[in-house]
N, C-alpha and C positions, 0 to 999 in steps of 0.2 A: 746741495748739488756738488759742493766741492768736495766734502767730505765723502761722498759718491767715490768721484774720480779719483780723492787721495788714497782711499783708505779702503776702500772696500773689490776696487778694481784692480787688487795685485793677483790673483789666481789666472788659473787660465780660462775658468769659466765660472756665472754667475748664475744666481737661480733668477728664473724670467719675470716674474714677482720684482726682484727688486730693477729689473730694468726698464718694467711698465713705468713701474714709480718714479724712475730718474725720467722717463720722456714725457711724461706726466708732468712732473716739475718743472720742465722745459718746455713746453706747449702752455702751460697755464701762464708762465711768467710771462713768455711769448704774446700773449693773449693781452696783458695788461701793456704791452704796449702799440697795438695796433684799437682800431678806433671801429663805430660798427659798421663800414663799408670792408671789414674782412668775415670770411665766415671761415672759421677754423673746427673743424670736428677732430676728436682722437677717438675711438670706438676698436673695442676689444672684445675678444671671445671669452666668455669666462671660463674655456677648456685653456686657458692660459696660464697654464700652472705645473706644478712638481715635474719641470724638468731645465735642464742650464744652457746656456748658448755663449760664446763669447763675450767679454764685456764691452760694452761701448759700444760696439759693431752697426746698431740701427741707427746712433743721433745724427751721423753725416748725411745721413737723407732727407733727414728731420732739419737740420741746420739749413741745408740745401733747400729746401721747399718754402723757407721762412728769408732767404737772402736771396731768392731769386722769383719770389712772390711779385703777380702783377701790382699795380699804383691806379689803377683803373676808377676815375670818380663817377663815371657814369652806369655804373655795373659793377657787377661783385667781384672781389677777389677774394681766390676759396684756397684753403690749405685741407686738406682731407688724407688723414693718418688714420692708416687700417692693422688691426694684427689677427690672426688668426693661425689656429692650428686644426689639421685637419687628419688624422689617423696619425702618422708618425714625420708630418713635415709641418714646420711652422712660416707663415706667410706674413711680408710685410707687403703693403701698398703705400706707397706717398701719392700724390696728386697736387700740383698746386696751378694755377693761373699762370700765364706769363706774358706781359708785354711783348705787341709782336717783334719789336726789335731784340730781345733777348731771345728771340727765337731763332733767328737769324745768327747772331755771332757763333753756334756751334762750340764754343768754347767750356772744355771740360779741364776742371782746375784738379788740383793737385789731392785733396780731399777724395774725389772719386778714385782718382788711379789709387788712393792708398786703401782705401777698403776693397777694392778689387783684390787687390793684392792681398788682404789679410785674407777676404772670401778663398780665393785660390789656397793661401798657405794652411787655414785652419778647417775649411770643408772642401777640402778635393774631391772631384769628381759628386758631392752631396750638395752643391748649392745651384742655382740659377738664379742669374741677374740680367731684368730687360729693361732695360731703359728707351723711353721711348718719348721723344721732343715732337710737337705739333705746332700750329702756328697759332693757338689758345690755350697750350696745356705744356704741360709735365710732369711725366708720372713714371715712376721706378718700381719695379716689381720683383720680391724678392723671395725665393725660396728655399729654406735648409731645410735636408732631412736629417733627423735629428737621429743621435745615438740611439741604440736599444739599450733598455736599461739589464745591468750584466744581474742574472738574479746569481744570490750567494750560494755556496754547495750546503746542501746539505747534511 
């Protein structure tokens, strides 16, 4: 995963392939340390392919759904990471549980403002982001519409 972020994340964009793999790596690891009162799903399109997005751009939501995940002993607490692409936009969903007090603080840390901010710098006017808090849930929804691929002259 470091070698991820050292070495492979200098361009400005990465093929989506290897970025499943990096939140793959971080969901599973994620996974070995929570106990089975969490249920965590990562589930992917397999139209998930031959095309690039920024690098990095999904784990903060992914971090976020894992460090703000409910503690609930009497009930489940679920982390559920979606990806999908659907004609020429690719979709993420987060989902996770959340203590009703965490619901309550409204507190948006510095992490979100900065992928906001990448969103706006790097898909202007091509992305949507909803984020949307309940007093059981949390779930972010994300959409880029991705490049057309430039075909070469003939």
């Amino acid at each position: 995963m470091l070698r991820y972020q050292l070495y492979e994340c200098n361009g400005p964009v990465i093929p989506i392939e290897k970025e499943i793999s990096y939140l793959k790596n971080y969901i599973d690891l994620q996974r070995l340390r929570k106990d089975e009162k969490y249920q965590i799903a990562f589930r992917y399109s397999p139209d998930l392919k031959n095309f690039t997005i920024a690098p990095l751009l999904l784990i903060p939501f992914v971090e976020n759904a894992f460090k703000h995940v409910s503690h609930f002993t009497d009930k489940p607490n679920t982390i559920d990471v979606v990806l999908d692409k659907k004609g020429n936009s690719f979709y993420l969903t987060v989902f996770n549980t959340i203590d009703g007090m965490e619901a309550s603080t409204g507190n948006t840390g510095i992490g979100l403002r900065n992928v906001k901010r990448r969103l706006e710098l790097l898909y202007p006017d091509r992305h949507t982001l909803l984020i949307n808090g309940a007093s059981d849930g949390f779930q972010v929804s994300l959409e880029l519409k991705l490049q057309q691929p430039v075909n070469p002259a003939p």
